[in-house]
Biopython code that builds the backbone (N, CA, C, O; Angstrom):
import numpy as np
from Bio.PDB.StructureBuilder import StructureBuilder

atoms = [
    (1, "UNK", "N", (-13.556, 24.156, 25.444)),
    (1, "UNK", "CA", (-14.509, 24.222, 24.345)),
    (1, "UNK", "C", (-14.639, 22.841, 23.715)),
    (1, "UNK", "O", (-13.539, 22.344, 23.474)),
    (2, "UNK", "N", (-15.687, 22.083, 23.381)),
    (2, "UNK", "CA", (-16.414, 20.911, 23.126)),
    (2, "UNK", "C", (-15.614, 20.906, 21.562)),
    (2, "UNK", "O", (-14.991, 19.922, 21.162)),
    (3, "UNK", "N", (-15.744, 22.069, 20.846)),
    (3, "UNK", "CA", (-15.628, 21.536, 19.380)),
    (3, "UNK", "C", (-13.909, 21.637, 19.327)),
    (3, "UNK", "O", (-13.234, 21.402, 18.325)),
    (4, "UNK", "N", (-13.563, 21.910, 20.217)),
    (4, "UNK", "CA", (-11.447, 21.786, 19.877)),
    (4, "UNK", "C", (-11.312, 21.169, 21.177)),
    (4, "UNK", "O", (-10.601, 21.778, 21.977)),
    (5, "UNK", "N", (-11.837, 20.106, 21.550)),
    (5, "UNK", "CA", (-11.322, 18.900, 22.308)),
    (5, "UNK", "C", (-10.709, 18.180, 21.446)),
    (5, "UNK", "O", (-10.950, 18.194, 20.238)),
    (6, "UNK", "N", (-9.478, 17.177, 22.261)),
    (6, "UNK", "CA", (-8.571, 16.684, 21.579)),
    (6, "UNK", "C", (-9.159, 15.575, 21.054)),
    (6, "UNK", "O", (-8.216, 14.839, 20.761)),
    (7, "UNK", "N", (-10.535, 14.847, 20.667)),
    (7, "UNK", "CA", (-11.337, 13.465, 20.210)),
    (7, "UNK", "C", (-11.145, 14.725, 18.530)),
    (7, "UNK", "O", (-10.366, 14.561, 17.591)),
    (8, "UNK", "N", (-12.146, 15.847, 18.722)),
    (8, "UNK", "CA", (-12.178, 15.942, 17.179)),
    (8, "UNK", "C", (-11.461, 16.735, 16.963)),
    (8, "UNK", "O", (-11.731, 17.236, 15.872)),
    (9, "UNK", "N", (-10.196, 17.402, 17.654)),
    (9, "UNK", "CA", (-8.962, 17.579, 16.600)),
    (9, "UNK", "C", (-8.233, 15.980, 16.110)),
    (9, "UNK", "O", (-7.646, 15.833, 15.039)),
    (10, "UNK", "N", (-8.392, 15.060, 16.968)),
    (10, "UNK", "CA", (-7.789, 13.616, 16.448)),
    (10, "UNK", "C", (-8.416, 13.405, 15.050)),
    (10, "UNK", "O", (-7.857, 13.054, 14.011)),
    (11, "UNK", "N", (-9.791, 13.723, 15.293)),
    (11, "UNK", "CA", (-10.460, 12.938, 14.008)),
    (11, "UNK", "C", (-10.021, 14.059, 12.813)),
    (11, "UNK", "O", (-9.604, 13.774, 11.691)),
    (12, "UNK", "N", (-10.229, 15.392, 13.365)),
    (12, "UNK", "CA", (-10.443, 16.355, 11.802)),
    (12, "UNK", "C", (-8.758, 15.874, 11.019)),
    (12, "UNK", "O", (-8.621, 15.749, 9.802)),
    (13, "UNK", "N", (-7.655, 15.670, 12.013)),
    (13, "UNK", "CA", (-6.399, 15.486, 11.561)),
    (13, "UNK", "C", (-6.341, 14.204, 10.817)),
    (13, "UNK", "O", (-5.661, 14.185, 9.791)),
    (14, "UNK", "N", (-7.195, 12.731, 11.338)),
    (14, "UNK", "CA", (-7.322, 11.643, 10.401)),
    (14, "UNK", "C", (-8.086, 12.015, 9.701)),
    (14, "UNK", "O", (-8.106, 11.040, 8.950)),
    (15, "UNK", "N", (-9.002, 12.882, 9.174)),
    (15, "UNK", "CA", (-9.493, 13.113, 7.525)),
    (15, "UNK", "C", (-8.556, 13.872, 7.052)),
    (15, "UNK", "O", (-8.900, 14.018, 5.879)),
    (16, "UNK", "N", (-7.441, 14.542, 7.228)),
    (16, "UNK", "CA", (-6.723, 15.277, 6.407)),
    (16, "UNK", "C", (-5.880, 13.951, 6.300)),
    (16, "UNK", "O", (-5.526, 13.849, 5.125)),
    (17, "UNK", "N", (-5.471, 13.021, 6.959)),
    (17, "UNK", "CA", (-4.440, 11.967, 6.669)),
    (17, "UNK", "C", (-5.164, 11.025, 5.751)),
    (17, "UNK", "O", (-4.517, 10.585, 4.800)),
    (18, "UNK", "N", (-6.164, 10.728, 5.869)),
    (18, "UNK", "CA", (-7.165, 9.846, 4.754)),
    (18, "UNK", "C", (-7.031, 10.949, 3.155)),
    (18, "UNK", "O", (-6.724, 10.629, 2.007)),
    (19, "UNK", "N", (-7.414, 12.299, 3.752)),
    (19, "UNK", "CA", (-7.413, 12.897, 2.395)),
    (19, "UNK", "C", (-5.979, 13.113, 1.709)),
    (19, "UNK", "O", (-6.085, 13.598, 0.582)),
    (20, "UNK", "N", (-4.869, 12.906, 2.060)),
    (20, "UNK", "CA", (-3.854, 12.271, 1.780)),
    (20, "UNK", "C", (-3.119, 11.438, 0.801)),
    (20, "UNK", "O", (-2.344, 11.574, -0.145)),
    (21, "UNK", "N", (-4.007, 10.080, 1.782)),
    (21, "UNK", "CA", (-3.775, 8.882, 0.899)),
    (21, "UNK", "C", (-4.504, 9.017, -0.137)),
    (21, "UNK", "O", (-4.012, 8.622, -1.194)),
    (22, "UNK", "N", (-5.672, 9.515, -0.158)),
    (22, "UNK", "CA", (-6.719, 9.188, -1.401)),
    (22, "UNK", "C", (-5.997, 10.094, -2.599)),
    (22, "UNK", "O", (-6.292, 9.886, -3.776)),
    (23, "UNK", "N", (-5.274, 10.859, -2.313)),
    (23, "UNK", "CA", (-4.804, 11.771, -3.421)),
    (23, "UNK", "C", (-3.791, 11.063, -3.989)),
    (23, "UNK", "O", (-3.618, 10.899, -5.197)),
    (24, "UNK", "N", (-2.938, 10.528, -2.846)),
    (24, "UNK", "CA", (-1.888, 9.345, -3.489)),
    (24, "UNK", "C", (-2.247, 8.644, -4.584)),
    (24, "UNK", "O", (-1.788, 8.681, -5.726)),
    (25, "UNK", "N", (-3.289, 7.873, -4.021)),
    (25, "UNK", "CA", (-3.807, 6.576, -5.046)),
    (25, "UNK", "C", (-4.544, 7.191, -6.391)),
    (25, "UNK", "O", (-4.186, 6.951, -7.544)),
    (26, "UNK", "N", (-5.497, 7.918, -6.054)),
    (26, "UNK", "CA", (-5.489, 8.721, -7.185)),
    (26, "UNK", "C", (-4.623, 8.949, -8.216)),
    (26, "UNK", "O", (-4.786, 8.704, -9.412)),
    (27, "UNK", "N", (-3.487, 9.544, -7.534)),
    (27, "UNK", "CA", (-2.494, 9.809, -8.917)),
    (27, "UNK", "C", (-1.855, 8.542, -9.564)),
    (27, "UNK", "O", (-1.768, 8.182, -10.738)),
    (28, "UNK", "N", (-1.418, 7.962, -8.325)),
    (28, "UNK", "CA", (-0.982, 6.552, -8.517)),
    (28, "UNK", "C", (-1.662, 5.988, -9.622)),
    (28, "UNK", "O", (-1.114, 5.603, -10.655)),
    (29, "UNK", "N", (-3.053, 5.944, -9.338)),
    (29, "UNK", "CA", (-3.973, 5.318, -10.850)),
    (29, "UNK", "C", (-3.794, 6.153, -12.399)),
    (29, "UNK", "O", (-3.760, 5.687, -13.538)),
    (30, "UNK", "N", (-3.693, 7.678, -11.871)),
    (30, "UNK", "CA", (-4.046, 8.174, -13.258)),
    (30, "UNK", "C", (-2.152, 7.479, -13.780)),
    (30, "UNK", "O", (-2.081, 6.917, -14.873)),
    (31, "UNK", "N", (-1.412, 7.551, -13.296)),
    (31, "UNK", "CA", (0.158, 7.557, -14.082)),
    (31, "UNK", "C", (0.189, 5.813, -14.177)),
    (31, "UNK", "O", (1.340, 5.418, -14.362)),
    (32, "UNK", "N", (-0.865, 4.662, -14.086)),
    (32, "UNK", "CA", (-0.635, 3.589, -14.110)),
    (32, "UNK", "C", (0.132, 3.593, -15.542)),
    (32, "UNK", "O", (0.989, 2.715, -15.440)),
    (33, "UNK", "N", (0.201, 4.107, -16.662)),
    (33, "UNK", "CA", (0.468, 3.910, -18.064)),
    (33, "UNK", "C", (2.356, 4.632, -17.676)),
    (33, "UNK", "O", (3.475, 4.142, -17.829)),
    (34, "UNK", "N", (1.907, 5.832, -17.195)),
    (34, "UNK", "CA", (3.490, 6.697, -17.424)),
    (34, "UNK", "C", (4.484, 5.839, -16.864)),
    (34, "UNK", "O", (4.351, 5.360, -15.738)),
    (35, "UNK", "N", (5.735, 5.562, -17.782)),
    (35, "UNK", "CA", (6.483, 5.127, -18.246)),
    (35, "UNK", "C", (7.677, 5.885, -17.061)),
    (35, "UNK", "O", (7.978, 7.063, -17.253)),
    (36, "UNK", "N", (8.185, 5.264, -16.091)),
    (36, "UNK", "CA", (9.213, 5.264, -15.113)),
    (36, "UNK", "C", (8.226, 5.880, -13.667)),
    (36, "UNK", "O", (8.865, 6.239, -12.678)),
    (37, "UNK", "N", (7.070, 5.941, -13.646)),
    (37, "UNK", "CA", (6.419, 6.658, -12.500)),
    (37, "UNK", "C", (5.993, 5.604, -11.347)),
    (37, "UNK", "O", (4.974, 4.914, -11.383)),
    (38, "UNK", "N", (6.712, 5.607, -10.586)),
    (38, "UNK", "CA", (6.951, 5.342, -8.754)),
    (38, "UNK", "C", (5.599, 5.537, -8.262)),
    (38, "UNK", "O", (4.998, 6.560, -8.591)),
    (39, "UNK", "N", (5.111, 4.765, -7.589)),
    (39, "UNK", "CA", (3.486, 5.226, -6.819)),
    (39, "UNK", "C", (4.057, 5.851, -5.693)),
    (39, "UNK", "O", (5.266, 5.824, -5.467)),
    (40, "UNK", "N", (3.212, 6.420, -4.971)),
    (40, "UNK", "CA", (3.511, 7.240, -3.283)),
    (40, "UNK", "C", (2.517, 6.510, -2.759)),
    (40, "UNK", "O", (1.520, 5.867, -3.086)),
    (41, "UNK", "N", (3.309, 6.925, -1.588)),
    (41, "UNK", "CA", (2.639, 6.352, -0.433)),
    (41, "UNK", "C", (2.664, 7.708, 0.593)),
    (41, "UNK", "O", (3.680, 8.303, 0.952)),
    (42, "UNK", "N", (1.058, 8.076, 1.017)),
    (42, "UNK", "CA", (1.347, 8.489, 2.360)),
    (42, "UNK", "C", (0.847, 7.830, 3.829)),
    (42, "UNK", "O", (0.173, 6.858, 4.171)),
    (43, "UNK", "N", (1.374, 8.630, 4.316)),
    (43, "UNK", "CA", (0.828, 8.267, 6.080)),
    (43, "UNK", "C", (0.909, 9.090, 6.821)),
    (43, "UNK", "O", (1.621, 10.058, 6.554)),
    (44, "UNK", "N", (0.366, 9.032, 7.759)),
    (44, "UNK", "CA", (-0.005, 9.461, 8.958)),
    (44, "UNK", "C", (-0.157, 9.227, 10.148)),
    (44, "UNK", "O", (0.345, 9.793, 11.119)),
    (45, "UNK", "N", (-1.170, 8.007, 10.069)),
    (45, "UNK", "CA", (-1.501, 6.873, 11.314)),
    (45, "UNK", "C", (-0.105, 7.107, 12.812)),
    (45, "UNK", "O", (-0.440, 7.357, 13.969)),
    (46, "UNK", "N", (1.353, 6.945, 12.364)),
    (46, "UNK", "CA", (1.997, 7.294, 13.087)),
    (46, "UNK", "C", (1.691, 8.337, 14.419)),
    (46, "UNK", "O", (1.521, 8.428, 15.635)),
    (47, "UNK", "N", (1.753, 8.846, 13.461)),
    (47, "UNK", "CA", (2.255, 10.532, 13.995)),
    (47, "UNK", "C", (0.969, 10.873, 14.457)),
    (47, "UNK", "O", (0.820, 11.390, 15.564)),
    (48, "UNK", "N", (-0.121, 10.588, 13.584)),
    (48, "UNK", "CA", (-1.487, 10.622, 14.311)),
    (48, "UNK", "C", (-1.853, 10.070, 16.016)),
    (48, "UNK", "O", (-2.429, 10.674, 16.921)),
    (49, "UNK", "N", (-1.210, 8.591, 15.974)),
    (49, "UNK", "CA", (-0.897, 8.069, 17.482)),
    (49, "UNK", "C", (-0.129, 8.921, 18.591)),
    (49, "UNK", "O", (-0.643, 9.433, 19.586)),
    (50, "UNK", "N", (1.062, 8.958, 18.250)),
    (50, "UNK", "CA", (1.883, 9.696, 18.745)),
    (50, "UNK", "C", (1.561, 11.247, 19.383)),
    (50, "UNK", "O", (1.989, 11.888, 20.343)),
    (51, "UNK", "N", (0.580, 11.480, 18.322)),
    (51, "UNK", "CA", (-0.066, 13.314, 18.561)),
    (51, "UNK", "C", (-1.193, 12.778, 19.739)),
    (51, "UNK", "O", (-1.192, 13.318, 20.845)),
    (52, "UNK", "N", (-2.003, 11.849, 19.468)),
    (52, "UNK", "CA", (-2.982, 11.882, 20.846)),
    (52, "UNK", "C", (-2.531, 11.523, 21.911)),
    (52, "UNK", "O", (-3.088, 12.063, 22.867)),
    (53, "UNK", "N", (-1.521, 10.632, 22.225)),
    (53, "UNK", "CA", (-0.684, 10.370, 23.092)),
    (53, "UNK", "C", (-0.122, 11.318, 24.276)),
    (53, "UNK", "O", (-0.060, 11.149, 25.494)),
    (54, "UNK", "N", (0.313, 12.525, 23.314)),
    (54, "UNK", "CA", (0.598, 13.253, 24.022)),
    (54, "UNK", "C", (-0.356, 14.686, 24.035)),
    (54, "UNK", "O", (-0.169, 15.879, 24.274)),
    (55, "UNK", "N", (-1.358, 13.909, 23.675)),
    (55, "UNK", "CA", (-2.787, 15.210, 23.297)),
    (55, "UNK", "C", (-2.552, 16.587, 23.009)),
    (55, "UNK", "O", (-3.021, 17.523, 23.656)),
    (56, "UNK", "N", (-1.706, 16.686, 21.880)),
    (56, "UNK", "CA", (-1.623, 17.436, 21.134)),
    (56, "UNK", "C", (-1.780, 17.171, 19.385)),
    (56, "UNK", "O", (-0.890, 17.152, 18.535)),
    (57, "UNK", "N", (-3.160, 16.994, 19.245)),
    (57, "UNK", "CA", (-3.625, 16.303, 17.962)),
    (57, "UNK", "C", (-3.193, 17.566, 16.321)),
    (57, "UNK", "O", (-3.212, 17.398, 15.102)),
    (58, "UNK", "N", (-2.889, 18.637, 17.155)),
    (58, "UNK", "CA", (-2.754, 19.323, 15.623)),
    (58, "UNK", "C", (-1.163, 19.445, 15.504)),
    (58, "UNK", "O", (-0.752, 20.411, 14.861)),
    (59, "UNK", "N", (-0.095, 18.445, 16.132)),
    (59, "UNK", "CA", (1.464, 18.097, 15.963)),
    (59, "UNK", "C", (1.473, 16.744, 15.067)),
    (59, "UNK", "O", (2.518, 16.121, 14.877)),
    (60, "UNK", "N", (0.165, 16.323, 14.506)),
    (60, "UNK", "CA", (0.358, 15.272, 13.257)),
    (60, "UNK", "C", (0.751, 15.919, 11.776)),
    (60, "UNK", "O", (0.356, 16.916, 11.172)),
    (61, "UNK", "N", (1.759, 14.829, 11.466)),
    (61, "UNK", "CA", (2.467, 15.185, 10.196)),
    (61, "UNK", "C", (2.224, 13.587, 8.966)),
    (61, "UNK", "O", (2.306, 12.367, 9.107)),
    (62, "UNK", "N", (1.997, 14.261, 8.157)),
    (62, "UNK", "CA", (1.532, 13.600, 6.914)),
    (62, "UNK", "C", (3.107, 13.742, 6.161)),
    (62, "UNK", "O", (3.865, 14.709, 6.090)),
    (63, "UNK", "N", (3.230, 12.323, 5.639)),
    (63, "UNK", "CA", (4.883, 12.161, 5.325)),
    (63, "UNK", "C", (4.102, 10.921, 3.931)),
    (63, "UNK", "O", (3.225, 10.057, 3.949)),
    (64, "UNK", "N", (5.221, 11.610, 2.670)),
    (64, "UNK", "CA", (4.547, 10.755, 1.624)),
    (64, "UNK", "C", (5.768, 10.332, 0.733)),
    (64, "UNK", "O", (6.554, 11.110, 0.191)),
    (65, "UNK", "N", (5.784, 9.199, 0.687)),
    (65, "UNK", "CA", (7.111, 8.609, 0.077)),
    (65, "UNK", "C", (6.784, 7.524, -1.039)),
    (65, "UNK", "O", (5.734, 6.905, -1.207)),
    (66, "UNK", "N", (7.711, 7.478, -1.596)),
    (66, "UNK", "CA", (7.975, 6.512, -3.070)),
    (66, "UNK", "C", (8.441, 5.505, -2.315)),
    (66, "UNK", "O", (9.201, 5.447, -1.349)),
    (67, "UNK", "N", (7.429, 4.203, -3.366)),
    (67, "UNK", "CA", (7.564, 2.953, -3.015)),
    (67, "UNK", "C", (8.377, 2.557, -3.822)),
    (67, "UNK", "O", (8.644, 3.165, -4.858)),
    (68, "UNK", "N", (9.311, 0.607, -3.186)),
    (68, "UNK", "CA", (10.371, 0.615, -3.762)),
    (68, "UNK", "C", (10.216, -1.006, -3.821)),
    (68, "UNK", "O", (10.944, -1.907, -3.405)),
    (69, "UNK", "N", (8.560, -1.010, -4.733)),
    (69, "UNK", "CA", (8.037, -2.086, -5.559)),
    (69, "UNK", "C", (8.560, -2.140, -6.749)),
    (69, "UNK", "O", (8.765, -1.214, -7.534)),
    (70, "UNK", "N", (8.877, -3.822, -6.917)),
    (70, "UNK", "CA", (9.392, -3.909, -7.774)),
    (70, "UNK", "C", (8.636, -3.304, -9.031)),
    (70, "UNK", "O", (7.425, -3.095, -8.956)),
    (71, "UNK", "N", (9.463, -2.978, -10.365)),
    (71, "UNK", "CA", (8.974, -2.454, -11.076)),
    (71, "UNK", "C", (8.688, -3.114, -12.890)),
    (71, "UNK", "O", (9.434, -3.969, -13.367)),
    (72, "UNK", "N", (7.745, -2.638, -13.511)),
    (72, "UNK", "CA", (7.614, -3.445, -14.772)),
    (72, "UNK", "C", (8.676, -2.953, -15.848)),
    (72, "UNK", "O", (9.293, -1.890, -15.788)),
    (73, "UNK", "N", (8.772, -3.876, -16.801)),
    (73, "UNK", "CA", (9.702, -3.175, -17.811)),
    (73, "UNK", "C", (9.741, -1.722, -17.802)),
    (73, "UNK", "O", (10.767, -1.043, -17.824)),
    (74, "UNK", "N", (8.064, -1.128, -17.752)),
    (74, "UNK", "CA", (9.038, 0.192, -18.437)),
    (74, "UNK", "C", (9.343, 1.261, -17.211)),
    (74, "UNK", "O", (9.416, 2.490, -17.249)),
    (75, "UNK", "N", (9.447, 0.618, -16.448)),
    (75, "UNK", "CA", (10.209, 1.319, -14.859)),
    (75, "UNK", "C", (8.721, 1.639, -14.108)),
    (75, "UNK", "O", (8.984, 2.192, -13.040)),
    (76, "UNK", "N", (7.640, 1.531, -14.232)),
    (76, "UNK", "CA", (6.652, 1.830, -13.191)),
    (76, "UNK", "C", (5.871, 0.746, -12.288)),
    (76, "UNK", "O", (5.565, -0.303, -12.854)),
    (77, "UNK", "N", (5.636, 0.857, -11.366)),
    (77, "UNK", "CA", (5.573, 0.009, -10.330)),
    (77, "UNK", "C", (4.241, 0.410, -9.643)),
    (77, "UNK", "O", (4.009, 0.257, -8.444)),
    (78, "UNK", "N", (3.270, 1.024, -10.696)),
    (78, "UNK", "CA", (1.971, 1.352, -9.820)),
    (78, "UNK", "C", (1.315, -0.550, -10.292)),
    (78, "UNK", "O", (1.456, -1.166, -11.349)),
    (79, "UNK", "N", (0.593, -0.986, -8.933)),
    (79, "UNK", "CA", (-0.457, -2.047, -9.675)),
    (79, "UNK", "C", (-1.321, -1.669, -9.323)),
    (79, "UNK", "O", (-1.529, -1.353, -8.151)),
    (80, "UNK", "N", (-2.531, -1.540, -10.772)),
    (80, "UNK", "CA", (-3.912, -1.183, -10.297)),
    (80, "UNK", "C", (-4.538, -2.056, -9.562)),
    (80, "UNK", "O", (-5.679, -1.761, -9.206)),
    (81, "UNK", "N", (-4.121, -2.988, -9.261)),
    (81, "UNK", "CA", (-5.498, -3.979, -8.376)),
    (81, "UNK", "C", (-5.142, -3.608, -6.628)),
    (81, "UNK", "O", (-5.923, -3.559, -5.678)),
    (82, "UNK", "N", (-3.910, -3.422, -6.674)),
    (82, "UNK", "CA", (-3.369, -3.146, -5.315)),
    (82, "UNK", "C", (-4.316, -1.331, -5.104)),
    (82, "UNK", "O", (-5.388, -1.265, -4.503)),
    (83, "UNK", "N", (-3.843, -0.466, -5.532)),
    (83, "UNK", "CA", (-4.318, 0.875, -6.078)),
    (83, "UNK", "C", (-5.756, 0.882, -5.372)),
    (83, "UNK", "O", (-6.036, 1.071, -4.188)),
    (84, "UNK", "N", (-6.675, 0.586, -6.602)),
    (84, "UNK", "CA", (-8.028, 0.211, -6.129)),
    (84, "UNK", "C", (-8.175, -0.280, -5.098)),
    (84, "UNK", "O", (-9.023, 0.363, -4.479)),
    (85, "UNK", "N", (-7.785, -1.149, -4.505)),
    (85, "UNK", "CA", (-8.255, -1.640, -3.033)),
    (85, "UNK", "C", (-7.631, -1.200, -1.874)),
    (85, "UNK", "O", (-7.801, -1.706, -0.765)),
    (86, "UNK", "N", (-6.904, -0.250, -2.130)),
    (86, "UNK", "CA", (-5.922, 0.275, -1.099)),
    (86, "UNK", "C", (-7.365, 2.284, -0.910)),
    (86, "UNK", "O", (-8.063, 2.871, -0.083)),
    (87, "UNK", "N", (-7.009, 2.355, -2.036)),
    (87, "UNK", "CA", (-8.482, 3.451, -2.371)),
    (87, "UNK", "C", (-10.116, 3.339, -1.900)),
    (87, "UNK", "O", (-10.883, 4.262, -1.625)),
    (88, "UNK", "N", (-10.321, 2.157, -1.905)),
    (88, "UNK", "CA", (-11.707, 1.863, -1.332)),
    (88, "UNK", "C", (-11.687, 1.719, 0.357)),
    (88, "UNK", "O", (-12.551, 2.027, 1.178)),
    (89, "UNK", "N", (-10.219, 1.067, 0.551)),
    (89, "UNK", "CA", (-10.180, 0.907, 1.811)),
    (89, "UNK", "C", (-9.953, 2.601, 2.759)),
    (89, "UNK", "O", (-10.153, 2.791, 3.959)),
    (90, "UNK", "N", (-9.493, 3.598, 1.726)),
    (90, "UNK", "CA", (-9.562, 4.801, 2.876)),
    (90, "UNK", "C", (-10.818, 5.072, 2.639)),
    (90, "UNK", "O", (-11.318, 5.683, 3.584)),
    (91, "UNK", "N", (-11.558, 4.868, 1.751)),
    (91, "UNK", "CA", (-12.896, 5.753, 1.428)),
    (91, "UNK", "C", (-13.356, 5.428, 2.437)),
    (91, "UNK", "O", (-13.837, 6.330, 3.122)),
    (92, "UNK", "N", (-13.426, 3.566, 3.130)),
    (92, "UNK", "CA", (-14.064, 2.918, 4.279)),
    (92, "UNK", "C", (-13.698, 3.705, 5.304)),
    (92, "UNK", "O", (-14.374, 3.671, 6.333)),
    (93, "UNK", "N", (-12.820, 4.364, 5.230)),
    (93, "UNK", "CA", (-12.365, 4.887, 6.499)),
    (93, "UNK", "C", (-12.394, 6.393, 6.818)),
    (93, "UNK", "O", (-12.292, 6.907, 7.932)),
    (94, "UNK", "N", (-12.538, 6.941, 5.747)),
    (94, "UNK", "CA", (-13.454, 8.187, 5.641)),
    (94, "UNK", "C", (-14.493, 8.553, 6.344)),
    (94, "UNK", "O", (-14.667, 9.413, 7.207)),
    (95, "UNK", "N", (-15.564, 7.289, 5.534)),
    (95, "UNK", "CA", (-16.678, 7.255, 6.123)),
    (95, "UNK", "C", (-17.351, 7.183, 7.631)),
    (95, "UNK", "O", (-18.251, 7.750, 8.250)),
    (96, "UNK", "N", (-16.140, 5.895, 7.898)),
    (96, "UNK", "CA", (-15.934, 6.035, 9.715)),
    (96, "UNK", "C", (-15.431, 7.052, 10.772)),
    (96, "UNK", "O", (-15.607, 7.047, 11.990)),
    (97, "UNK", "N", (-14.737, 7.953, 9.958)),
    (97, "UNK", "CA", (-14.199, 9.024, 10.663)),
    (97, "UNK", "C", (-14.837, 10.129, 10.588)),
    (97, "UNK", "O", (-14.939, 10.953, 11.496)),
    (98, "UNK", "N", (-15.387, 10.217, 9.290)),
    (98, "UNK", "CA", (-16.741, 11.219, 9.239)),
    (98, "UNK", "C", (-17.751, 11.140, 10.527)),
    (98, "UNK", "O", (-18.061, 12.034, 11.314)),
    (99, "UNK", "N", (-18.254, 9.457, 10.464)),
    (99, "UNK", "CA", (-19.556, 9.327, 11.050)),
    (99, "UNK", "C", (-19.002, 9.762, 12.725)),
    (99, "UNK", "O", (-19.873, 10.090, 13.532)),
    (100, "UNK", "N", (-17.776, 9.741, 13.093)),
    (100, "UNK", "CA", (-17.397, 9.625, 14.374)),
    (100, "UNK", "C", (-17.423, 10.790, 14.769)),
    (100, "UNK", "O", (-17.722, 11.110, 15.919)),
    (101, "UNK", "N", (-17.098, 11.613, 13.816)),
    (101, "UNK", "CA", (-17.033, 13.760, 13.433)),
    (101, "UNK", "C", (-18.610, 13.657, 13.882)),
    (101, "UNK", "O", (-18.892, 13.883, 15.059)),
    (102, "UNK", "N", (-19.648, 13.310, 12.927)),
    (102, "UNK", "CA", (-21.172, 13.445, 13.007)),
    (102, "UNK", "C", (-21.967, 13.402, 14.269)),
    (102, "UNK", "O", (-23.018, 13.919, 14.648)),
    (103, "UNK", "N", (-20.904, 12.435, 14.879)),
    (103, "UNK", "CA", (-21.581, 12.079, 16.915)),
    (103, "UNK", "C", (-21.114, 12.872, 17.264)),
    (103, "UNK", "O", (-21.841, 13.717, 17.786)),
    (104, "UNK", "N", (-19.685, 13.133, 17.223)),
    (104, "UNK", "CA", (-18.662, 14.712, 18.112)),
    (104, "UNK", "C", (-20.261, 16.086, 18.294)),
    (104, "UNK", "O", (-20.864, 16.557, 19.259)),
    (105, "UNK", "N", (-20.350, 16.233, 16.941)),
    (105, "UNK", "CA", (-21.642, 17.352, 16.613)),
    (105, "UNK", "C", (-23.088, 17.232, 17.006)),
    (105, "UNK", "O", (-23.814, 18.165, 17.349)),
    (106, "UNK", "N", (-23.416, 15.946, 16.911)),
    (106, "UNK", "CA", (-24.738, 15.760, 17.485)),
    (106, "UNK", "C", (-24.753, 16.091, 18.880)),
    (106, "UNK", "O", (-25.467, 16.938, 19.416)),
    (107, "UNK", "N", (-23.809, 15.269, 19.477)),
    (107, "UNK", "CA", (-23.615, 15.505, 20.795)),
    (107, "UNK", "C", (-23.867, 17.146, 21.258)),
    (107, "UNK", "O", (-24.722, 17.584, 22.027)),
    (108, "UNK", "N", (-22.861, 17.843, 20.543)),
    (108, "UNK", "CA", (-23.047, 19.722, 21.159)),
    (108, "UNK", "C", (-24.102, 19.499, 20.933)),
    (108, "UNK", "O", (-24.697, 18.975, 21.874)),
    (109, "UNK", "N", (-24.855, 19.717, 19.764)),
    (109, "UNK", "CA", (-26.187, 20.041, 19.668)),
    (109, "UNK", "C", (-27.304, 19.450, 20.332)),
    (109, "UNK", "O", (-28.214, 20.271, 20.447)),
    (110, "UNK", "N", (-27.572, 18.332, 20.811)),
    (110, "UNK", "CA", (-28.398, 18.244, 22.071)),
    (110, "UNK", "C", (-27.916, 18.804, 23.207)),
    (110, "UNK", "O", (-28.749, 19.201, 24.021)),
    (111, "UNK", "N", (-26.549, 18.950, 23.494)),
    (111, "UNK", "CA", (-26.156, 20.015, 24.842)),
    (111, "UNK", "C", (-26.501, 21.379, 24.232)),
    (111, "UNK", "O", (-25.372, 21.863, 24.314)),
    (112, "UNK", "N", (-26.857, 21.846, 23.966)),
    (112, "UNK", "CA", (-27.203, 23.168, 23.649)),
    (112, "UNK", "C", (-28.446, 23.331, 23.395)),
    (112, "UNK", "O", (-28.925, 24.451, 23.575)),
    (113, "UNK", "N", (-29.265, 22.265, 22.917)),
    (113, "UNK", "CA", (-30.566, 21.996, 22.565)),
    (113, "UNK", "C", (-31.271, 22.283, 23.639)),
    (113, "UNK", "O", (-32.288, 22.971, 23.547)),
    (114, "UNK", "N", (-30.631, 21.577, 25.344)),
    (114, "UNK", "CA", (-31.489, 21.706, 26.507)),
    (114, "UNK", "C", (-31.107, 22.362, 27.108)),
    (114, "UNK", "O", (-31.674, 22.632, 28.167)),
]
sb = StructureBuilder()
sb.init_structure("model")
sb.init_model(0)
sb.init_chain("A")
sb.init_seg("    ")
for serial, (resi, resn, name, xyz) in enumerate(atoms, 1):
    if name == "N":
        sb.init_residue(resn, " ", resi, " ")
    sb.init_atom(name, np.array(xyz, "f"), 0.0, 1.0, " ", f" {name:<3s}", serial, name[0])
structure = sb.get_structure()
C-alpha cells in the first residue's frame, strides 16, 4: 500500500519529531523568566535514521532531556535568542517535511486519477 510505504511513515514520524521540538522551545520560551527552570531538549533525528535503516519507520523514539547550559543567577539557563532560532529553524523544517508529505499524496492521486 502506497500510503504506509516506509518514505511516508519516515516523514509522518519526522513531523511528530519536529512537533516535539517545537513544544520544547515553546515552553522553553514561556519559563524564560521562571526562576531555576532547565530548557529541554528533544530529538529524534537519531532514532529516526536508525528506524529507516532498518525500514521500520514507526520503531522511532522521541527522547527529551534537560540541558546542562550554563545557568544565570537565578538558576535558569533558557536563552531566548538561542530559543527563537532554534524554533524557526524546526518550523523550516516542518514546512519541508510537510511539502515532501504533499508529493507522497499528489503522487497517489494522479495514480488513481488514470
Amino acid at each position: 500500500m502506497i500510503l504506509g510505504d516506509t518514505t511516508t511513515q519516515g516523514l509522518a514520524q519526522a513531523l511528530r519529531g519536529l512537533e516535539a521540538q517545537q513544544q520544547a522551545h515553546e515552553q522553553n520560551i514561556a519559563n524564560v523568566e521562571t526562576p531555576g527552570f532547565k530548557a529541554q531538549r528533544a530529538s529524534f533525528e537519531a532514532s529516526l535514521r536508525r528506524a529507516m535503516q532498518s525500514g521500520n519507520p514507526s520503531q522511532v523514539a522521541v527522547s527529551t532531556t534537560t540541558t546542562t547550559d550554563p545557568t544565570r543567577i537565578d538558576g535558569n539557563n533558557v536563552r531566548l535568542d538561542k530559543e527563537l532560532t532554534m524554533l524557526a529553524e524546526t518550523a523550516l523544517k516542518q514546512q519541508l517535511v510537510t511539502g515532501a508529505l504533499n508529493a507522497q499524496y499528489r503522487m497517489v492521486r494522479t495514480a488513481i486519477a488514470r
